[in-house]
C-alpha positions as CSV (number, residue, x, y, z in Angstrom):
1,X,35.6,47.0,-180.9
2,X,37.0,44.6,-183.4
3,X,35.5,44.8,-186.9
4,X,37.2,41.5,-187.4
5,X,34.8,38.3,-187.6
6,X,34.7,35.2,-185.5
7,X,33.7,31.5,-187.2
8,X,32.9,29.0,-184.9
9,X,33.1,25.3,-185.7
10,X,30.0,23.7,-183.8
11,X,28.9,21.4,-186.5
12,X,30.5,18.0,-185.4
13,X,28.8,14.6,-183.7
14,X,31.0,14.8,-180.5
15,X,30.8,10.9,-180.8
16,X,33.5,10.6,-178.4
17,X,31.4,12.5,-175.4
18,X,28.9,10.3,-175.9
19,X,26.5,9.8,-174.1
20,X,26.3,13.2,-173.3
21,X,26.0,13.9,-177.1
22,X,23.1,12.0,-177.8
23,X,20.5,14.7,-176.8
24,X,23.0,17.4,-177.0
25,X,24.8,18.8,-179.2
26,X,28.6,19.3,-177.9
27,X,28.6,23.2,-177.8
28,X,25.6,22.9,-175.8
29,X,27.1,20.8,-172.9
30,X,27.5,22.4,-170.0
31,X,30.8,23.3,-168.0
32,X,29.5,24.1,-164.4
33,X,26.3,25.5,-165.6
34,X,27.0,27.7,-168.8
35,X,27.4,25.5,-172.3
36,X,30.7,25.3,-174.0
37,X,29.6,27.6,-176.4
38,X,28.3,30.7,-174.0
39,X,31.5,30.5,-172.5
40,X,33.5,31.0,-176.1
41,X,30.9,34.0,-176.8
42,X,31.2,35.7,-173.8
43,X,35.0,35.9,-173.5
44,X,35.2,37.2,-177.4
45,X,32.5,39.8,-176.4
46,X,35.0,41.0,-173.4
47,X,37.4,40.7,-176.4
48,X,36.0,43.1,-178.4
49,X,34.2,40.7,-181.2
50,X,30.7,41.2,-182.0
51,X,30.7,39.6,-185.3
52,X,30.3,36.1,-185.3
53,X,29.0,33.2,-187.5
54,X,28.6,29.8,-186.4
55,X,28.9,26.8,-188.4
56,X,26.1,24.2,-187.5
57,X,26.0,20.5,-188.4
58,X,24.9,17.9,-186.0
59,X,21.9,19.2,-183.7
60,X,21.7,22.5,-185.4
61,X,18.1,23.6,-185.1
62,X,19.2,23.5,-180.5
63,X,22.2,25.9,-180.7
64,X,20.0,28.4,-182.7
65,X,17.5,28.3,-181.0
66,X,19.5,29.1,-177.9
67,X,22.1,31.5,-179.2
68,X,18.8,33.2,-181.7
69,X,20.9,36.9,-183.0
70,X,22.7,36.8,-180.0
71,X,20.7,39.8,-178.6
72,X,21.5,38.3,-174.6
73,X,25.1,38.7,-175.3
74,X,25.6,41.9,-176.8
75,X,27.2,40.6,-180.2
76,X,25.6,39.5,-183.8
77,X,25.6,35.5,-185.1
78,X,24.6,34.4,-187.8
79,X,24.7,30.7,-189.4
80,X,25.5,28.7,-191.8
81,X,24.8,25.0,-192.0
82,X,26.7,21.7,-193.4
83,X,24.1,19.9,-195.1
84,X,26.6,17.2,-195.4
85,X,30.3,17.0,-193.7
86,X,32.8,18.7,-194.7
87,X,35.5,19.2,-192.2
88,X,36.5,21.9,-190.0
89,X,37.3,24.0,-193.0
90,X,35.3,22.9,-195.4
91,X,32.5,25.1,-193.6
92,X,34.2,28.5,-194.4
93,X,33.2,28.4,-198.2
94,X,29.2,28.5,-197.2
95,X,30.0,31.9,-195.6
96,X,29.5,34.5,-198.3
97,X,31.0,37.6,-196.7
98,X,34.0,37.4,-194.9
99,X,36.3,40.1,-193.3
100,X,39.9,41.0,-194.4
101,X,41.3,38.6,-191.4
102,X,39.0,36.5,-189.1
103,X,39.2,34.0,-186.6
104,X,38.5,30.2,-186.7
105,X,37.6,28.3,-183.5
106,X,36.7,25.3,-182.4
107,X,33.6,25.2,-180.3
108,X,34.5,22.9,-177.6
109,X,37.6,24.4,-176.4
110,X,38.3,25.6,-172.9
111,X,40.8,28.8,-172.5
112,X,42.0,31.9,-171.2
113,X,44.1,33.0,-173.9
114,X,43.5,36.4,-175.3
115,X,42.0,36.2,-178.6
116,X,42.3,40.1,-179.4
117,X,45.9,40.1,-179.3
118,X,46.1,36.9,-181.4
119,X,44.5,38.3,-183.7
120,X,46.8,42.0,-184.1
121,X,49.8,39.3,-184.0
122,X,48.3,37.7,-187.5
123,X,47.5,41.3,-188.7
124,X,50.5,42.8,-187.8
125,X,52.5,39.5,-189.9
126,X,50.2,39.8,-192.8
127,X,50.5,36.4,-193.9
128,X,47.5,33.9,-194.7
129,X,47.1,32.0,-192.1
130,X,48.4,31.6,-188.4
131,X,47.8,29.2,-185.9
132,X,47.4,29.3,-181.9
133,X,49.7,26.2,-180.4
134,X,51.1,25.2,-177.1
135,X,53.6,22.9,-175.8
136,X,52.5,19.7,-174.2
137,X,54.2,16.6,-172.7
138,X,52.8,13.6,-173.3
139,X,53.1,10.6,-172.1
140,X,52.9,7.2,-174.3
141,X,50.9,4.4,-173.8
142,X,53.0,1.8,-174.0
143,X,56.5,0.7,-173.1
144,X,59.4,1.6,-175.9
145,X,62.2,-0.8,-176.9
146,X,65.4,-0.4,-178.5
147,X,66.7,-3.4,-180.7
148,X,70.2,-3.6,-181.5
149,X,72.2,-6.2,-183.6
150,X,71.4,-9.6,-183.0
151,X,67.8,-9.0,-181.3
152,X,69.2,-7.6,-178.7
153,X,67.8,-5.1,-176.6
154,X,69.7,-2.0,-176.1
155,X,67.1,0.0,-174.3
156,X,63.7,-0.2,-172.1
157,X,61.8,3.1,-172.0
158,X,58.3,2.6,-170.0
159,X,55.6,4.6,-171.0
160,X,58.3,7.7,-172.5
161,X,57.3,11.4,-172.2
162,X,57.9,13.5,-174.9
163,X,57.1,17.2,-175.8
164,X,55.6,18.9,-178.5
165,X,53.4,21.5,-179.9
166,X,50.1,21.4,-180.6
167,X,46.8,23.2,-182.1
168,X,44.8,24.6,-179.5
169,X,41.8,24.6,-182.8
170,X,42.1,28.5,-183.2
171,X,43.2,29.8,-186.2
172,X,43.3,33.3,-188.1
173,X,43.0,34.1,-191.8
174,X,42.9,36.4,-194.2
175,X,39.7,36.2,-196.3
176,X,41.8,34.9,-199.9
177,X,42.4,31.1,-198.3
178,X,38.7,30.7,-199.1
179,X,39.8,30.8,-202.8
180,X,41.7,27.7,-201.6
181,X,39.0,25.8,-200.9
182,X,36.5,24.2,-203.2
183,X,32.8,24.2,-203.2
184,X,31.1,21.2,-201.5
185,X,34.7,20.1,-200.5
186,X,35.2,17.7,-197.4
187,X,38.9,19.4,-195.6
188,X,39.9,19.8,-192.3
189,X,42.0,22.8,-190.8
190,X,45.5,20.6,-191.1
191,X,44.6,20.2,-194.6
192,X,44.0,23.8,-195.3
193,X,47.1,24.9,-193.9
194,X,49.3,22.8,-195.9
195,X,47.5,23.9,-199.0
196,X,48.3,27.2,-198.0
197,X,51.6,26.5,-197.7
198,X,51.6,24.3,-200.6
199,X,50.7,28.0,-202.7
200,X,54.2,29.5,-201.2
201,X,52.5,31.5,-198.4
202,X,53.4,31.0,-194.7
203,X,51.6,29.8,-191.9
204,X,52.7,31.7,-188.5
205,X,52.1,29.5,-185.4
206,X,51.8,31.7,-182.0
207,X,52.4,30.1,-179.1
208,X,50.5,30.5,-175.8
209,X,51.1,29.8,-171.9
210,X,47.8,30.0,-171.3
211,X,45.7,27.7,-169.5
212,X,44.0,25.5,-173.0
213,X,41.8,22.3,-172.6
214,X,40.3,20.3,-175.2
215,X,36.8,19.3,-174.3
216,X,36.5,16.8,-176.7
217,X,37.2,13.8,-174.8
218,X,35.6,12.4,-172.0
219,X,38.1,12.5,-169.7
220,X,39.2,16.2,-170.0
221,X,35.1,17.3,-170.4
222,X,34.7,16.0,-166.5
223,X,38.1,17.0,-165.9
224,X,36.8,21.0,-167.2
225,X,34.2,20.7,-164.6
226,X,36.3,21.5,-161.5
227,X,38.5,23.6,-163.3
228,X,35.7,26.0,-164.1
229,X,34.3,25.7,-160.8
230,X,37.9,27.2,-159.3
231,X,38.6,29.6,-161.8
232,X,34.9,31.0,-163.0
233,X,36.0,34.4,-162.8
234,X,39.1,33.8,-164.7
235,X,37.5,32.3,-168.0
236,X,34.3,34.5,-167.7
237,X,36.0,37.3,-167.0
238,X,33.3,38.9,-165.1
């Protein structure tokens, strides 16, 4: 069992879910029939987490009082709560105890990566902060020209693909970056990282093959849907 804490970002509007949103907060909102949020607790419970802290914003006083202690699940949440914004990292000052390393996640994220052996990986590298990431090709929205001399075109590209990596919004550090980060401050995880880097320590991106979606849009949210339905066993890991 992994002394090691969990943070979980569940403070923001979802405003581009909406109007799912508008009653619910996005943690809460179901894939199949199991919120977002359940989904995340469960697999770090398999994992070997028990300690976890959420970070509430938005709709707070609904995902306490469904998650309570987190007695049902067999793991220990706490909370802390953004009386105002303050980014996806600004959150980790309000938590007054932190363990040597811990995790950072997003609560809206969709994945069968394992989060145990992320988490040895950052250990193992001691550095002060690492990030999960994944290749993706993605496709542009818009037809690309090339202009030589003269106005003339050299090149019609429609709708290029191109490949790159990404964050998957999980994140490990150790418990110094908080020192990095001022009291009341508005940042967001990007941010964080390039201050830490900005202090001459590294940031350690592990990649992942895993299956990752981000259920932040609306598109990939009802996308989830079926995918869950197919693979329930896979991401519940019953």
């Amino acid at each position: 069992m992994f002394k090691a804490q969990v943070v979980i970002l569940a403070g923001g509007q979802g405003s581009r879910l909406r109007p799912y949103t508008v009653a619910l907060p996005k943690p809460l909102l179901p894939v199949g029939d199991i919120p977002i949020l359940e989904i995340i607790i469960r697999q770090l419970k398999h994992g070997g987490f028990k300690d976890i802290v959420i970070a509430t914003g938005y709709l707070a006083e609904l995902i306490e009082a469904y998650f309570g202690k987190g007695e049902k699940w067999g793991v220990n949440i706490r909370y802390v709560h953004e009386d105002k914004p303050l980014g996806t990292a600004g959150a980790l000052k309000l938590i007054k105890q932190t363990t040597d390393h811990f995790l950072v996640l997003n609560g809206d994220l969709l994945t069968d990566m394992n989060y145990a052996a992320f988490l040895k990986w950052h250990i193992k590298r001691s550095d002060m902060a690492s990030l999960v990431i994944k290749e993706r090709r993605m496709k542009g929205d818009f037809g690309v020209i090339e202009v030589g001399k003269d106005h003339e075109m050299k090149a019609y590209h429609e709708k290029p693909e191109h490949t790159s990596f990404v964050s998957i919004g999980v994140n490990a550090f150790n418990k110094k970056v908080k020192t990095l980060i001022h009291p009341d401050e508005s940042i967001g995880i990007p941010e964080l990282m390039l201050r830490v880097q900005s202090k001459g320590q590294k940031v350690s991106c592990y990649e992942i093959k895993d299956f990752w979606l981000d259920l932040g849009r609306l598109g990939d949210f009802e996308g989830a849907q079926e995918i869950f339905a197919k693979n329930r066993k896979k991401f519940l890991l019953d």
